[in-house]
N, C-alpha and C positions, 0 to 999 in steps of 0.2 A: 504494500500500500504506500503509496506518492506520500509524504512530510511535508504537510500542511498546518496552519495554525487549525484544521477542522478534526488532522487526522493525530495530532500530538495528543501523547499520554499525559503528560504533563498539562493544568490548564495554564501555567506559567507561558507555555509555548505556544500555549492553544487561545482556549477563551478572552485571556488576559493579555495576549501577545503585544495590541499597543501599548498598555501600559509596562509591559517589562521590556521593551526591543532596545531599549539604550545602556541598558546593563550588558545587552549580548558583545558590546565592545571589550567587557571586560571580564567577564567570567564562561563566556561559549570555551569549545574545545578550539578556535577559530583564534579566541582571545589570546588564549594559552600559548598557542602555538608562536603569534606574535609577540607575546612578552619575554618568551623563551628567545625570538630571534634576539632583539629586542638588548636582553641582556647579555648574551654571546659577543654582538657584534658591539656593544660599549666596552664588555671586557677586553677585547682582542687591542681597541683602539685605545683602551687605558694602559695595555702593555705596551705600546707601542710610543706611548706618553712619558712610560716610566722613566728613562725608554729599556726596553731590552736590546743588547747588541743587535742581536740578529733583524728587527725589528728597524731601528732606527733612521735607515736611510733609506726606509721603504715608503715612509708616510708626508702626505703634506693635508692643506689644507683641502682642498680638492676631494683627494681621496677618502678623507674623512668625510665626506659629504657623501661622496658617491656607496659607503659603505653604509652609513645610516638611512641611506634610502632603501635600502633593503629591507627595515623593516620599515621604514615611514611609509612606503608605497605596498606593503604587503597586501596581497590579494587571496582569492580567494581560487585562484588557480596554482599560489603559490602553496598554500593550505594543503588539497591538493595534489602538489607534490610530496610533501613532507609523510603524506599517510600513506601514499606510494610506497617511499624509500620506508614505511616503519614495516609492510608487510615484508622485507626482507630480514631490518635488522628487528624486527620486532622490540626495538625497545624505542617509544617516543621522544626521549632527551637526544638521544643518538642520530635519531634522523632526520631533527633539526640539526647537529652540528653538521651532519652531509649535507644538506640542503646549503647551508651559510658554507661550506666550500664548492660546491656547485658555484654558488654566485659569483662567487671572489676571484676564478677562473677568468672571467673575461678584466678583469680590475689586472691582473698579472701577479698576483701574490699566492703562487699555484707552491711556491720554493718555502714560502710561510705559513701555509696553511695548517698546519700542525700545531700552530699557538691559538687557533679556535679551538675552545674548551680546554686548552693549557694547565692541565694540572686539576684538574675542577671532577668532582662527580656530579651525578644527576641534579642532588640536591642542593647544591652550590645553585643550580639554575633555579628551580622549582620552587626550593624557599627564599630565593629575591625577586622569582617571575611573578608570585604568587600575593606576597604585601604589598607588590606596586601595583598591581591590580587592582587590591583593594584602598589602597592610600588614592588611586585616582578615581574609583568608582564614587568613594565617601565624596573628593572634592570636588568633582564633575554632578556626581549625580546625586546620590541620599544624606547629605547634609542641606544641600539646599532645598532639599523637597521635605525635607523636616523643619527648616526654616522657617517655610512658605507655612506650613500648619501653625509654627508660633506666631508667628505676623499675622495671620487670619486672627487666631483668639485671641492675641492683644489686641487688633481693633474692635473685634467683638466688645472686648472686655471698656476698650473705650469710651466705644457709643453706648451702651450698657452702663456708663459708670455708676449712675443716677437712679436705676430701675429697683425699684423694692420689690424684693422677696421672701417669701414664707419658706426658712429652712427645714430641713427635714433633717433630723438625725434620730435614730433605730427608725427610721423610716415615719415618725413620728412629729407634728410641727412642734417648732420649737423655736428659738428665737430668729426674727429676722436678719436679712442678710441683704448683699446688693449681688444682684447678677453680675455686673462686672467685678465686683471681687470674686468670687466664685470662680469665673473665667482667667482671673490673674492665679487664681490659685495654679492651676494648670499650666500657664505660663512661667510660673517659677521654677515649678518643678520640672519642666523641662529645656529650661537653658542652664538649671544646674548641672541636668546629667548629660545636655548638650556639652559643659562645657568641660565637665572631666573626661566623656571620652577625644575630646580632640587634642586630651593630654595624653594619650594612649602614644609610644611610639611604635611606631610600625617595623617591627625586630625582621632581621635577617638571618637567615647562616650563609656564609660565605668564609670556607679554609680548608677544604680536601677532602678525602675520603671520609676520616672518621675529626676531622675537625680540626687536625694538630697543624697544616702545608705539608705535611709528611713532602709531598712529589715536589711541591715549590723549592720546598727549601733544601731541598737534595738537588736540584738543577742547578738553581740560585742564590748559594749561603748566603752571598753577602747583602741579599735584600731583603726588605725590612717588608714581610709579606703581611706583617701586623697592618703596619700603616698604612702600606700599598690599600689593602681591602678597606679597611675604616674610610678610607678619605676616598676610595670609589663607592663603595655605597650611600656614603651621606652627601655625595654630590647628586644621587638619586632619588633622595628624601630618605633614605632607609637606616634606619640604625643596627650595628652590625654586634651579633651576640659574642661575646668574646670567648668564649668558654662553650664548645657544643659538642655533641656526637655527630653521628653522620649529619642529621636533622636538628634546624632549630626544633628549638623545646616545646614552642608557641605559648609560651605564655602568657606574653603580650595578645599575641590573636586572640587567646580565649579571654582577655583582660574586656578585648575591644566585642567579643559576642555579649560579653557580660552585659555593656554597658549596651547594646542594643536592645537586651533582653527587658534591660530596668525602663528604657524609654518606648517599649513598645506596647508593659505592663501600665505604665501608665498613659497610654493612648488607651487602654482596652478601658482603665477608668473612666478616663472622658469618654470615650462609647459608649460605657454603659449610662453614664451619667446623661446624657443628650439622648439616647433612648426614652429613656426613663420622663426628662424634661415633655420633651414631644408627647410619650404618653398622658403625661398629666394636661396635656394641650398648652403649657408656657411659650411651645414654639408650633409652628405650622410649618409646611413647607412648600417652597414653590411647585407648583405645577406645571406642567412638562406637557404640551398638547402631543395626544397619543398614546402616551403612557399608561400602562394599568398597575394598579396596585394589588390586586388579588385576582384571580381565575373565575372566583367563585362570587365576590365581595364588591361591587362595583363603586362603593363609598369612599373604600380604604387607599390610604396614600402611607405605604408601608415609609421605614423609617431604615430604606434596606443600605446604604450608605452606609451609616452605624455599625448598622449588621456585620457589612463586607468587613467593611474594617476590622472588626474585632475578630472576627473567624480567621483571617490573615495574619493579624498579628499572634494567635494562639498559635498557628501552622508555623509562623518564622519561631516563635519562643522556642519550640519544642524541639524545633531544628539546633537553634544556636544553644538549646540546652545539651546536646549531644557533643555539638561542635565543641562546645570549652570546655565540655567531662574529657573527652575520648585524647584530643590532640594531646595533649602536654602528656601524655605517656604512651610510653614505646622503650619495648625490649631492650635493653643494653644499650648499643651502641644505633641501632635501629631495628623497625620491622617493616613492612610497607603497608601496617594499617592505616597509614595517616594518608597514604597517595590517594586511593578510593572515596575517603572523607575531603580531603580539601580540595575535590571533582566540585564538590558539593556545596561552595560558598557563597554563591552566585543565589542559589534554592533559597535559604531565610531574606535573604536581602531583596531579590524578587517580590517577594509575599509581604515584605514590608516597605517595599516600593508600594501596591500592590494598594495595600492600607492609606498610605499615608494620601493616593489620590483618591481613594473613598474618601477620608476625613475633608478633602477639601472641597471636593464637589458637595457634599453633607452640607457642611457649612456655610457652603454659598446658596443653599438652598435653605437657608434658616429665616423664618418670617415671625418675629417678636410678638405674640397674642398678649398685649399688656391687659385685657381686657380680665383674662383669667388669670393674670399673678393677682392685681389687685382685687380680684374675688377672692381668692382666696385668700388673701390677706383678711379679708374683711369678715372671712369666715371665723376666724382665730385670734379672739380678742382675745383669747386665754394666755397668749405667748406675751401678753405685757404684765404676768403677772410678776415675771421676774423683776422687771423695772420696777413694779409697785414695790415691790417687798424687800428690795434692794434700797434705795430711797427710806422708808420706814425703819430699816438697818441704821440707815447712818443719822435718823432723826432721834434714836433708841426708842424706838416702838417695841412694847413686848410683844417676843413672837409672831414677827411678822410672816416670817414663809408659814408659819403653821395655817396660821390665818387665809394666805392666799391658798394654800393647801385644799380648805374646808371650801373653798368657794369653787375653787376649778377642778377636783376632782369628783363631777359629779356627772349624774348623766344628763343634767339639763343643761341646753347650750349655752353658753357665755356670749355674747355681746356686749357690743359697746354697751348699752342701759343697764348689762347687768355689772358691768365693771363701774360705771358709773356711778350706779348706787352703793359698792363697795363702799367707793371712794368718799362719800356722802354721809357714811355711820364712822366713818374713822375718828378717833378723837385725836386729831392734830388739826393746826391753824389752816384758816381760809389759803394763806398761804402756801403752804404744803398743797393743800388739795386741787389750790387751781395749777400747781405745778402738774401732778399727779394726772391730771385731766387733758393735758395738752400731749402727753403720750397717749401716741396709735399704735398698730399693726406697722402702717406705712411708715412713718419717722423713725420708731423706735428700731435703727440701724446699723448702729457704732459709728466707728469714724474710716471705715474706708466706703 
């Protein structure tokens, strides 16, 4: 069957396709393949910088153009080739190095070509191809589409600053609150965890088979293979683990799943929270000519945005909860349970791509029904008794919450008349009382 977005297993590939197809720059097999060339042919041109004898009167500036076009124009016929050459040598890392000499054949560096993959094993490529991946998906793509979600609820939160609401906590009214704070609530807690993981640094391994240059520095004593690596991957953005087995540890990676898991945890809050809102009617939402809300229900304008969202972000959690158990361990020196999983990094980040443009389409679909906050407000004169008996606190009223106690725990409803009359047998001054009277539902809000 033809590989179609209709005929993929995956709905990543399938259903969802436009909304994931700009990640496929960076996590396809397609991507891989690129990043591997990618880092091959910077290494080869960084030895060449160092310079290595052999090396040194081969290179100008020219050539270095002509070599990084190889991967900057990489295609998809060069892709390809590369799965050509791996059904012979059947190892992937490998037949990109044949590919990157293939190329370098018409360049005349056919007498050099032996310093492609120099000293390096697999995973010298695979753990630098693989956090630059991800260091430019984050800065290309899912930071700023996480961005876009904060910037949406802080202006929510802004035009909102003013809106009185009936809070609910154990689900319960209780005192009020302002819908824009509510909404900033949201916004804090996510450019705090915004802003620790961009503190994450994006670790590498890069130094030989089992980590030591063992091959470097048997060809090369007298160079400084420490420094050499350090000051080539941090010119890549990557910071380089000094101390590894064959494979980084990934602990930093699992650092940075971590930190998607905690801001995706809390996008699932605001989902449920904005579910919840809409079901109580505080929001309505636009409608969409054509659209149906239910099969069966012709009324209903489901709240499926929300929905999407949070079902995506549970699919990415559960992914990146795998992702930062499993990596950071491996047998001895290595096993290759880590190649098959970080195939796989692309999958959580998808689903919370995935999310994050439900959240925003949701949002822009959000239509303010002030009509039912302040009903409900108005329903719940009971929530000012805290203000009353608080107030009576500090005037030394005996027992004052008892007192509010006896009156709002009853089953006949409170309103304004009946708080009023409370306020009416209290024996404190006209003063006190015309204080006491001038709290609502609606004012009594704090100070954000």
């Amino acid at each position: 069957m033809e590989l179609n977005t209709l005929t993929a297993i995956s709905p990543i590939d399938g259903r969802y396709r436009k909304q994931t197809e700009t990640l496929a720059a960076y996590f396809s097999e397609f991507a891989l393949m690129r990043y591997r060339v990618l880092m091959e042919v910077e290494y080869f041109i960084a030895l060449a910088e160092l310079p290595l004898p052999q090396l040194k009167s081969k290179f100008n500036a020219s050539l270095k153009n002509e070599l990084r076009g190889i991967y900057l124009s990489f295609n998809l016929k060069d892709a390809e080739r590369i799965k050509e050459i791996e059904k012979t040598t059947n190892h992937d890392v490998k037949a990109v190095e044949y590919f990157i000499k293939e190329k370098i054949t018409p360049l005349g560096l056919d007498d050099v070509s032996e310093f492609i993959h120099f000293g390096l094993t697999s995973q010298d490529i695979n753990n630098t191809s693989i956090p630059l991946s991800v260091l430019h998906a984050n800065v290309d793509v899912m930071i700023p589409a996480l961005q876009e979600i904060i910037y949406l609820v802080k202006s929510k939160a802004k035009a909102w600053k003013n809106i009185p609401m009936l809070a609910h906590t154990h689900g319960q009214p209780a005192s009020p609150t302002k819908l824009g704070k509510e909404m900033m609530v949201f916004v804090e807690r996510l450019e705090v965890q915004l802003h620790q993981l961009k503190q994450i640094p994006y670790s590498a391994k890069f130094g030989g088979a089992t980590g030591n240059f063992n091959a470097h520095h048997v060809a090369f004593p007298k160079t400084d293979w420490i420094k050499f690596s350090n000051t080539f991957l941090d010119s890549l953005g990557l910071n380089r683990s000094q101390y590894t087995t064959q494979v980084e540890h990934y602990d930093n990676l699992a650092a940075l799943f971590d930190a998607y898991k905690r801001l995706n945890t809390i996008l699932i809050d605001f989902s449920r929270d904005m579910w919840q809102y809409i079901a109580m009617e505080y929001f309505k939402q636009q409608l969409k000519k054509g659209e149906v809300g239910s099969s069966a229900m012709p009324h209903k304008v489901n709240p499926i945005d929300f929905e999407n969202a949070e079902g995506n972000f549970g699919m990415a959690n559960a992914l990146f909860e795998h992702l930062s158990a499993k990596l950071p361990i491996s047998r001895l020196q290595r096993d290759l349970t880590d190649s098959t999983v970080l195939r796989n990094i692309g999958v959580p980040l998808s689903h919370t791509l995935i999310a994050y443009k439900s959240l925003v389409k949701g949002l822009n679909k959000l239509l303010l029904n002030e009509q039912k906050l302040n009903s409900h407000l108005e329903d719940n004169w009971a929530v000012v008794a805290e203000a009353i008996q608080t107030i009576l606190r500090r005037e030394g009223y005996p027992k004052p919450y008892e007192a509010l106690k006896d009156l709002t725990r009853t089953n006949t409803k409170i309103g304004e008349k009946q708080i009023k009359a409370f306020i009416d047998k209290l024996k404190v001054s006209a003063k006190i009382k015309t204080e006491l009277k001038k709290i609502t539902p609606h004012n009594y809000t704090g100070m954000h």
